[in-house]
C-alpha positions in Angstrom: 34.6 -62.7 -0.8 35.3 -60.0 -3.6 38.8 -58.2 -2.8 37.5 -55.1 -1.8 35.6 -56.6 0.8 38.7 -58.9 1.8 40.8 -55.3 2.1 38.2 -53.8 3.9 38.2 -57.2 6.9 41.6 -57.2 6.5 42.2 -53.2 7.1 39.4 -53.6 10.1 41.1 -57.1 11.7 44.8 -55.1 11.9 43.8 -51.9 13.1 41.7 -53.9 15.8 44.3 -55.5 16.6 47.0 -52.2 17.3 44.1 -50.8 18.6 43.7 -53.4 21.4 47.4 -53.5 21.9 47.4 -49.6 22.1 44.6 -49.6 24.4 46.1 -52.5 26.8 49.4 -50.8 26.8 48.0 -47.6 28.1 45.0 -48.9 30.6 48.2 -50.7 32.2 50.7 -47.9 32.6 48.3 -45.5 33.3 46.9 -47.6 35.8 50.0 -48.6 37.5 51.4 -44.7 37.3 48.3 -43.9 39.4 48.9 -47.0 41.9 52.4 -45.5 42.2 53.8 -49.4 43.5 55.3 -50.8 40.6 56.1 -53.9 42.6 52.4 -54.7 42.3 52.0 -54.8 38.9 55.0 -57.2 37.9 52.6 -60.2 37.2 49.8 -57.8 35.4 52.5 -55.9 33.5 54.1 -59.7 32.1 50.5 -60.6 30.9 49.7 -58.0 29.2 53.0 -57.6 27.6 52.5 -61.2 26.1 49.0 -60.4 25.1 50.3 -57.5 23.3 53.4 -59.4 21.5 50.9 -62.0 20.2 48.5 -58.7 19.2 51.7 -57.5 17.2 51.7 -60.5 15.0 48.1 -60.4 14.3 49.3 -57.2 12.9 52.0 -58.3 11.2 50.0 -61.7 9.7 47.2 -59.2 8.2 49.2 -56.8 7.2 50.9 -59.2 4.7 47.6 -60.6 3.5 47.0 -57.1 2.3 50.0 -56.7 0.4 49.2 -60.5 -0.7 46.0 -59.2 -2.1 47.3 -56.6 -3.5 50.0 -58.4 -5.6 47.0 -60.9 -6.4 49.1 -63.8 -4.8 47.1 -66.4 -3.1 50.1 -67.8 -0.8 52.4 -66.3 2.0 56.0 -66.4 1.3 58.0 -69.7 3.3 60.0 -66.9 5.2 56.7 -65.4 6.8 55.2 -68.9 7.7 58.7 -69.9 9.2 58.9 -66.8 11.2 55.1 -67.7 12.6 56.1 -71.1 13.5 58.6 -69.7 15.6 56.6 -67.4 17.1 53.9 -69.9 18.0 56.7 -71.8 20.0 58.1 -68.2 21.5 54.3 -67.5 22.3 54.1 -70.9 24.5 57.0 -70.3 26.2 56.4 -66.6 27.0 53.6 -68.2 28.6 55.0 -71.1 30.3 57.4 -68.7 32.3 54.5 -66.8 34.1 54.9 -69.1 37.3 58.8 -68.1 37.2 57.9 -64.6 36.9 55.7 -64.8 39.8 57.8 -66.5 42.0 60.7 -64.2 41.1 58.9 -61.3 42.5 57.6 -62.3 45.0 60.7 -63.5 46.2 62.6 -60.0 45.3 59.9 -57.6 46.3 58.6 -59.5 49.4 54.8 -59.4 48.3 52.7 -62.9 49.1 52.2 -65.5 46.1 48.7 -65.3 45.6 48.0 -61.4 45.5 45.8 -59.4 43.6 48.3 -58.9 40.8 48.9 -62.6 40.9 44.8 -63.4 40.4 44.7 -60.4 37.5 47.7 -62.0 35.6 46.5 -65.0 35.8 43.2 -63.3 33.9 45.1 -61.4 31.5 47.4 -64.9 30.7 44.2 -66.4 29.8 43.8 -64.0 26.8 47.0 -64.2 25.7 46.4 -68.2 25.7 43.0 -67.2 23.8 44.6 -64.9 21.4 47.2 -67.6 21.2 44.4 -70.6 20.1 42.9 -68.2 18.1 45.6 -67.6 16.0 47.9 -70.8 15.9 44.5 -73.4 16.5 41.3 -72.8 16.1 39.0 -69.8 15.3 37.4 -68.6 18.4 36.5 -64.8 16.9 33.3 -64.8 15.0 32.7 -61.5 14.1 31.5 -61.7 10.4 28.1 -63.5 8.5 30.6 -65.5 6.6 31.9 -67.1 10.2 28.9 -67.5 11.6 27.4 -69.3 8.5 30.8 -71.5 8.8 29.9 -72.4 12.0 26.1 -73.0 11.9 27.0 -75.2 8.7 29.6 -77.3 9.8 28.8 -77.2 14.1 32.4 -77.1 14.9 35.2 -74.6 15.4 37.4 -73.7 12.1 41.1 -73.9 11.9 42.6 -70.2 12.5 44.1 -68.5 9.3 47.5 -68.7 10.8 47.2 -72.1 11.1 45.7 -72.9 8.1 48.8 -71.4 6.7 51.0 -73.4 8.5 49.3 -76.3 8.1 49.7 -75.9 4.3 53.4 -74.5 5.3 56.6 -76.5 3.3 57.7 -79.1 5.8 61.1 -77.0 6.1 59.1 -74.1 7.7 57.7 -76.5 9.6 60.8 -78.2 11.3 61.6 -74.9 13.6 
């Protein structure tokens, strides 16, 4: 790809991505303002949140492969890849501690365990776990020729940027 056209994904994958997160954020406090109960929106409001910290790094990951492409380097700096391993591991955490989240409100604000905020966290979890494959895995976005080509060609799914990255990552980036 010629490096205006790489700008030009690059400038249209970061701004999707604060765009989402902008767009999440709002939907979910304007929603809940107009429900008025916060204590029904504990479970959504934690799912979205971690959708929209894994959103931020997108942000932050093509951000620096703009200012990579503008100083013509091909390769991120070991300090960026070792702050994405660590936010991989935060990531699967964040979402590991939904269940404890749950239980903890419905314990503290009396509300039954399988609810409607319960079922619609659950749902927005699952696209923090996609965001989170997407990113750290495998490709599952396929919004340009160049992807699609990629995936008639080969019949599988790629490895994500990110963890192409980290995959090429020093193994001292690697050990956190």
């Amino acid at each position: 790809m010629a490096q205006d056209a790489l700008r030009r994904r690059y400038t249209y994958l970061w701004t999707g991505e604060a765009t989402a997160a902008c767009v999440f954020a709002t939907l979910l406090l304007w929603s809940a303002y107009r429900d008025g109960l916060w204590q029904h929106w504990i479970a959504r409001g934690y799912s979205v949140g971690v959708v929209i910290v894994i959103l931020l790094q997108g942000i932050v990951w093509w951000r620096w492969k703009l200012r990579l492409l503008d100083m013509h380097q091909r390769h991120m700096p070991a300090q960026v890849l070792h702050t994405f391993v660590r936010w991989r591991r935060i990531n699967w955490l964040l979402i590991g501690l939904f269940p404890l989240v749950v239980v903890l409100a419905t314990r503290f604000t009396q509300q039954p365990l399988v609810s409607r905020d319960t079922l619609l966290g659950l749902l927005f979890l699952g696209g923090a776990v996609l965001e989170q494959i997407n990113y750290y895995y495998v490709q599952l976005m396929y919004d340009s020729a160049y992807d699609w080509a990629y995936l008639r060609t080969h019949r599988r799914l790629r490895r994500g940027t990110v963890a192409k990255a980290l995959d090429g990552a020093p193994s001292s980036a690697q050990r956190f």
